[in-house]
N, C-alpha and C positions, 0 to 999 in steps of 0.2 A: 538680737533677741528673737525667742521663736514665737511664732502666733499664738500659743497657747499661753506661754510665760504673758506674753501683752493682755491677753482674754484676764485671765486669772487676776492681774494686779490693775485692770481697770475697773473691774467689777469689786473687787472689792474698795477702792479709790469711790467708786458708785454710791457704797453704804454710805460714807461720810457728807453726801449732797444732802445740804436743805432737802425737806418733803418739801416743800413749797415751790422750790425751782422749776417742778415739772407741771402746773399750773398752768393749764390750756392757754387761757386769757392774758397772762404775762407779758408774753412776748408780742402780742397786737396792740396794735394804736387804739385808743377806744372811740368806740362809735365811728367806724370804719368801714363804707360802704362799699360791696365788692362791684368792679366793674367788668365788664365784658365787653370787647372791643367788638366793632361790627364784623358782619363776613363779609368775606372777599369774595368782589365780584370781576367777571372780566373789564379787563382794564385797567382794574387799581394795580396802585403802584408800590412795589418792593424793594423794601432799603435793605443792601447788605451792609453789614458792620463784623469789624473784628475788635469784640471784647477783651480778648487776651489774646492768643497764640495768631502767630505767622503764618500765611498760608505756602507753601514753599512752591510749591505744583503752582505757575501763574497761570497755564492753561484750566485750572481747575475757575477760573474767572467766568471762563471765556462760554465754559461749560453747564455753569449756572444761570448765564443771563440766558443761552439759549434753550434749558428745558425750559425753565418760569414764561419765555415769551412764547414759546410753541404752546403756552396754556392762555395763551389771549393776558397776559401782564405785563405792566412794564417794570422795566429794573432800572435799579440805581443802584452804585457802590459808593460806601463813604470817602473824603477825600482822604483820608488816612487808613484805608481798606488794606490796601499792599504795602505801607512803611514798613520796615523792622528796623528796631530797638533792641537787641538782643533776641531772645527767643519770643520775643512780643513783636505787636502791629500795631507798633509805634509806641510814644508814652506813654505811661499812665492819663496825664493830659488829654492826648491825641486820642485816645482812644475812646477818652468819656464825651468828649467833641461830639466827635462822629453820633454816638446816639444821640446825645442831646440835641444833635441838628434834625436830625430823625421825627424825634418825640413833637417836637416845635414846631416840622412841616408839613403843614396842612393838605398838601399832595401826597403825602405818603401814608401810604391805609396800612402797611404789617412792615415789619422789622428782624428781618433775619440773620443769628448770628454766623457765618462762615465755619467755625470752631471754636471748641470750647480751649481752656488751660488757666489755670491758678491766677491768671492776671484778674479777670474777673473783680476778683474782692481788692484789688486795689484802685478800681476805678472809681470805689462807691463813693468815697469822700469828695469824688467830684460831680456827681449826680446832683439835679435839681428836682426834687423829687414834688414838688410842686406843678414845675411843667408836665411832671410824667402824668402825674395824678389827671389833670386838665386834658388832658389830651391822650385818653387810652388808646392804643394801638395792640395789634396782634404782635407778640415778641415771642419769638421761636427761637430755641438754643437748646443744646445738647450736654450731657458732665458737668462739667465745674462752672458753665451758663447757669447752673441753678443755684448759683452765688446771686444773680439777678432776679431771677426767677422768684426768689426767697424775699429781696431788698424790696420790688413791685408790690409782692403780696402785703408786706408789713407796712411799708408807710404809704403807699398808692391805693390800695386793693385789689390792683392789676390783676386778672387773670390770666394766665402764661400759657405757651404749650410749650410739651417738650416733647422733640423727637429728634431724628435723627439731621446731621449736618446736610445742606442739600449738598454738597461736594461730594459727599460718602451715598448718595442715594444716586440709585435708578428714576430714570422718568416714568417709571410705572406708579413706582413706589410714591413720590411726588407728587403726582394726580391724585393717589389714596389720601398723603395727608391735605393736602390743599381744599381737600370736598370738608376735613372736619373744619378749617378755618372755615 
């Protein structure tokens, strides 16, 4: 199908939506406090996690821990950082673990995802979304991360940021986003 046929026959698919559907308020949990995790200071400590996709590059590891610590932080990888599962990093399970451990631990001040990929939204049903709530943290992810991004804001009120994957950035670039955490 060409992109214009898709345009064409979503939009009109569009007329037949409840008016109601697009109702700001709808889709939040009500009376829904937003939270903002603290800023990162030298020292605190940085959890990688892979929400969905594989990291294939293992030096791309090795790469992260040393910009993040050349900035006065320390790093951690989840234990299920490097599994693959198919084009995943590890189960669905394995993968909701790893944040969950995250969210939980009291030494980890931000939580950065490695890559984003579609697994994302299958990890939500295994989310505790009470812990998250309890325990706001800085969660950084990039693409199909904001399948998370999205889950945080609705039932948590988490406030996210989103940029680029630190594998895919320069350490200049790094410095830049670390000053807005």
């Amino acid at each position: 199908m060409k992109r214009s046929d898709f345009l064409k026959l979503s939009s009109i698919g569009a007329i037949g939506l409840p008016a109601g559907m697009f109702e700001a308020n709808k889709w939040a949990d009500q009376d829904l406090e937003f939270k903002k995790p603290k800023k990162l200071e030298n020292g605190d400590t940085i959890a990688f996690t892979a929400p969905a996709g594989v990291v294939h590059d293992l030096r791309d590891f090795s790469r992260m821990r040393n910009v993040l610590e050349s900035m006065g932080l320390n790093v951690v990888f989840g234990e299920f950082v490097r599994e693959r599962y198919g084009y995943f990093a590890g189960t669905d399970y394995q993968r909701a673990i790893d944040l969950m451990r995250f969210f939980d631990d009291d030494s980890v001040d931000a939580i950065l995802a490695v890559r984003g990929g579609w697994g994302c939204a299958r990890i939500l049903p295994h989310l505790d979304y009470d812990v998250i709530k309890a325990n706001p943290k800085i969660f950084c992810g990039f693409s199909d991360v904001t399948t998370l991004h999205l889950a945080f804001l609705k039932h948590c009120g988490l406030m996210t940021y989103t940029d680029q994957m630190v594998r895919q950035t320069g350490q200049k670039s790094l410095k830049k986003v670390s000053k807005k955490l």
